[in-house]
PALUMBA-775984 format. One record per residue (C-alpha): residue number from 1; residue in three letters; chain; x, y, z. Coordinates in steps of 0.25 Angstrom, whole numbers. Layout:
N
 num residu chaine     X     Y     Z
 NUM    ALA      A     X     Y     Z
...
//
This chain:
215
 num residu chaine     X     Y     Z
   1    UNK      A   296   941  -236
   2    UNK      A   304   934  -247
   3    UNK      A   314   936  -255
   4    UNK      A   309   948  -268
   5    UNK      A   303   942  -279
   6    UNK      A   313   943  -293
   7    UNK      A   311   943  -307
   8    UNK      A   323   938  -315
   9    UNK      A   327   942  -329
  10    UNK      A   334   932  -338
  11    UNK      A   346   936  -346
  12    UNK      A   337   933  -359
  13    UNK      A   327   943  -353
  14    UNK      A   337   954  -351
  15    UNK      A   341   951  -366
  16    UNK      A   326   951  -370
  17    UNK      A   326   965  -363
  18    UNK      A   337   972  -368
  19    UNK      A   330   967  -383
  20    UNK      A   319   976  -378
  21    UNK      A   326   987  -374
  22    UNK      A   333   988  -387
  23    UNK      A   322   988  -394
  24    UNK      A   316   999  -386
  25    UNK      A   327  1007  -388
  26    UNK      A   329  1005  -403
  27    UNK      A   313  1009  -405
  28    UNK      A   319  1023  -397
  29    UNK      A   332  1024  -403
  30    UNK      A   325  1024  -417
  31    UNK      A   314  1035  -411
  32    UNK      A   325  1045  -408
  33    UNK      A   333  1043  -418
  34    UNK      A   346  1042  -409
  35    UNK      A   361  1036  -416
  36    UNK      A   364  1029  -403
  37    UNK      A   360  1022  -389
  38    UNK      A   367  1025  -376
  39    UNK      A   364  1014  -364
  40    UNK      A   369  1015  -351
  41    UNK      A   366  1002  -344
  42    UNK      A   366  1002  -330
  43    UNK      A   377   995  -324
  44    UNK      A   374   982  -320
  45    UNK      A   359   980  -321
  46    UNK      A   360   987  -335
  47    UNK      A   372   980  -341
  48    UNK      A   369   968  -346
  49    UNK      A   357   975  -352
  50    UNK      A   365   986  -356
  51    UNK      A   375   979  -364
  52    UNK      A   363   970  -372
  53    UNK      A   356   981  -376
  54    UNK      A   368   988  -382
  55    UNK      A   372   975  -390
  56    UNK      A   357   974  -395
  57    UNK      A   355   990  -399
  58    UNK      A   369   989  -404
  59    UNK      A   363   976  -415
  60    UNK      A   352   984  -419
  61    UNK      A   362   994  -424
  62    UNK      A   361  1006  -413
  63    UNK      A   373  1012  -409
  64    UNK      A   375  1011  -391
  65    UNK      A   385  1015  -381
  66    UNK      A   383  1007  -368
  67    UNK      A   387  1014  -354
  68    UNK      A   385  1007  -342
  69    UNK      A   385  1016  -330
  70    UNK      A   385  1011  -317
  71    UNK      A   374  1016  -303
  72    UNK      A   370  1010  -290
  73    UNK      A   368  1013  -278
  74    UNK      A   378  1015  -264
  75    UNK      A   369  1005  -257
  76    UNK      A   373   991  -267
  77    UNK      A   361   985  -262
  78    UNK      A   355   993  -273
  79    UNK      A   342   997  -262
  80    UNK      A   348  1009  -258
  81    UNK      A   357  1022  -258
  82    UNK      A   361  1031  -271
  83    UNK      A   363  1028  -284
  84    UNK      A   377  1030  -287
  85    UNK      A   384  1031  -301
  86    UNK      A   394  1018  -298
  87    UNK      A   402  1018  -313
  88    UNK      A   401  1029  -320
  89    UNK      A   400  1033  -335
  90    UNK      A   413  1039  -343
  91    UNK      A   412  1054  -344
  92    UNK      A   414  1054  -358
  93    UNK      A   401  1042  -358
  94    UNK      A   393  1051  -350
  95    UNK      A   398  1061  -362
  96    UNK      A   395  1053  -373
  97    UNK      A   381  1048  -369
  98    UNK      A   375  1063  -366
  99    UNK      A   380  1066  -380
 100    UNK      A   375  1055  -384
 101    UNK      A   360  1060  -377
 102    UNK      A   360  1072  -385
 103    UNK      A   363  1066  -396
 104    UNK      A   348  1061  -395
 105    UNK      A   354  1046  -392
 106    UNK      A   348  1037  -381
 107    UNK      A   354  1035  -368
 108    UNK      A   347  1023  -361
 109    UNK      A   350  1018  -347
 110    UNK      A   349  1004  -346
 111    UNK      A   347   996  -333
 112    UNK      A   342   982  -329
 113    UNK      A   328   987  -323
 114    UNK      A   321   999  -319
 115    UNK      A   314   997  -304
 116    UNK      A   314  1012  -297
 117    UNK      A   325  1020  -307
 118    UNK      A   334  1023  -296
 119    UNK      A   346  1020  -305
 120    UNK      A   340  1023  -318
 121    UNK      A   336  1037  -313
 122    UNK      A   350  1039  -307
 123    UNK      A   357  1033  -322
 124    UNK      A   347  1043  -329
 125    UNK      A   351  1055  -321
 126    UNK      A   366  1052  -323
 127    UNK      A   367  1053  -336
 128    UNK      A   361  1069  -335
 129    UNK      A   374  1069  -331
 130    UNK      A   382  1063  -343
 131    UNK      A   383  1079  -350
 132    UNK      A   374  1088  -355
 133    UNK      A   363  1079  -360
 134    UNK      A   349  1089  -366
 135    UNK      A   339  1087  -357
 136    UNK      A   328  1082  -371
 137    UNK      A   339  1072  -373
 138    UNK      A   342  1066  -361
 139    UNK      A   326  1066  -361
 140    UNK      A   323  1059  -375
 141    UNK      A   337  1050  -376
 142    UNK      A   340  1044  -361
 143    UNK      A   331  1032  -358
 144    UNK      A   331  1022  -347
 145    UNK      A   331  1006  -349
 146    UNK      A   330   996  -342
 147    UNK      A   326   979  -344
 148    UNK      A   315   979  -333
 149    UNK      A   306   989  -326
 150    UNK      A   301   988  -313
 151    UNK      A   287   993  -308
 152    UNK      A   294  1006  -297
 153    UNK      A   299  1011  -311
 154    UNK      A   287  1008  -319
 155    UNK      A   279  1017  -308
 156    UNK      A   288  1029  -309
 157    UNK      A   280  1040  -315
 158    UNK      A   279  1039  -330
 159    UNK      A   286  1055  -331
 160    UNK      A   298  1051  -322
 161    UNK      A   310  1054  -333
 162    UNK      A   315  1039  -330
 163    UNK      A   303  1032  -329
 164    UNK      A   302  1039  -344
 165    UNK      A   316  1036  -348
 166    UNK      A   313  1021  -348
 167    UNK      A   309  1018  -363
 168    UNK      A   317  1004  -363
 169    UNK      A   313   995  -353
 170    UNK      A   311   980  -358
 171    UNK      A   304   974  -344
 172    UNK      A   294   985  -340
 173    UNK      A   284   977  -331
 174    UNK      A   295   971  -323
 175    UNK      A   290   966  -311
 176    UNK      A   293   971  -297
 177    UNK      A   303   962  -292
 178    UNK      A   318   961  -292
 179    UNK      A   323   959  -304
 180    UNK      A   335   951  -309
 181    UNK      A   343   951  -320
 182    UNK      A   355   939  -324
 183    UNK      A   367   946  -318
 184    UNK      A   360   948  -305
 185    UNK      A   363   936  -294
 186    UNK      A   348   936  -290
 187    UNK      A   343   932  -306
 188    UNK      A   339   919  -307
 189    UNK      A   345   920  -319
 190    UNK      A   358   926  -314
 191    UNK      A   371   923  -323
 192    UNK      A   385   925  -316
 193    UNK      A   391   927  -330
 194    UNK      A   381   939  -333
 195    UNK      A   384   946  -320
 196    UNK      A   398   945  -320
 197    UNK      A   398   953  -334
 198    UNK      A   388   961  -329
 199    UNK      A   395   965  -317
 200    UNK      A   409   963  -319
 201    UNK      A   413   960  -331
 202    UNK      A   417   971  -343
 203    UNK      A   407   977  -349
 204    UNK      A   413   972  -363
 205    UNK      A   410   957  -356
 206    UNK      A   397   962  -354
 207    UNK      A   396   967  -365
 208    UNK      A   399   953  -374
 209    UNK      A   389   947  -366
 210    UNK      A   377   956  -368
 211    UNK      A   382   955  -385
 212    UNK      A   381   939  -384
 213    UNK      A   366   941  -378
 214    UNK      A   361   949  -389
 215    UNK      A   365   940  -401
//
């Protein structure tokens, strides 16, 4: 048996991607009439991601806060054991974004890709915790997104509440193979500048960077 087949994404496709997602969620935004756009981008699949989209939605004129909480597993193999919570969100953040809910703004979960939903559902379910968001809000304002979707999710069945949270998705036909994005060793288009910002370096870096990608 050989070595598992891989798809690679391109740095110019994750920007091409993040143009999508904006756009998806601008043509929502409008629909609800919201004053404002909370992401929480997924440490570290989600960053990179993360920080593009908030410069785009931030050029059309939308107004975003950008979290970036943290989860994995104890196993850092990534194949097994619980999803832990491994950097945490300010209580006052926590605060501010279930305020933010039912004030009838979105609150979007952003990762790189979404295979089974282990971590989405995990990221969807913590932030029940943030305060005492209404049940119709947390409903109609917090969505998932991701770059790529994977067939295990495409199969989950169409009334699971995460499966139905994912209105932004910019590859949905993904293809069932391991997929690799440019601040991931195993890409062929692997970048070592990338990865050290998306890894190590402050988010303000990170942040600059994403800006110089957009313009």
């Amino acid at each position: 048996m050989g070595p598992p087949r891989k798809k690679h994404y391109s740095l110019e496709q994750v920007v091409a991607g993040c143009s999508v997602i904006a756009g998806q969620i601008a043509e929502v935004y409008n629909k609800l009439g919201s004053d404002e756009i909370n992401i929480l981008y997924i440490k570290n699949g989600g960053s990179l991601p993360g920080e593009i989209l908030g410069h785009m939605l931030t050029e059309r004129g939308f107004f975003v806060n950008l979290y970036s909480p943290h989860y994995g597993r104890y196993d850092e193999s990534g194949f097994g054991g619980k999803i832990e919570i491994k950097k945490d969100l300010s209580r006052l953040d926590k605060i501010m974004i279930a305020k933010s809910i039912n004030r009838d703004n979105l609150a979007i979960h952003l990762d790189e890709l979404a295979d089974k939903g282990e971590t989405l559902e995990f990221a969807r379910e913590d932030i029940k915790g943030y305060g005492n968001i209404d049940e119709e809000k947390f409903s109609n304002y917090v969505f998932t997104a991701v770059l790529c979707r994977k067939p295990d999710f495409a199969a989950l069945p169409d009334n699971n509440p995460l499966k139905a949270s994912l209105k932004f998705c910019a590859y949905p036909d993904a293809p069932n193979r391991w997929l690799t994005f440019p601040w991931e060793k195993d890409s062929k288009f692997y970048r070592k500048k990338i990865a050290n910002l998306v890894y190590n370096a402050p988010v303000s870096e990170l942040r600059e960077f994403a800006g110089t990608l957009v313009k």
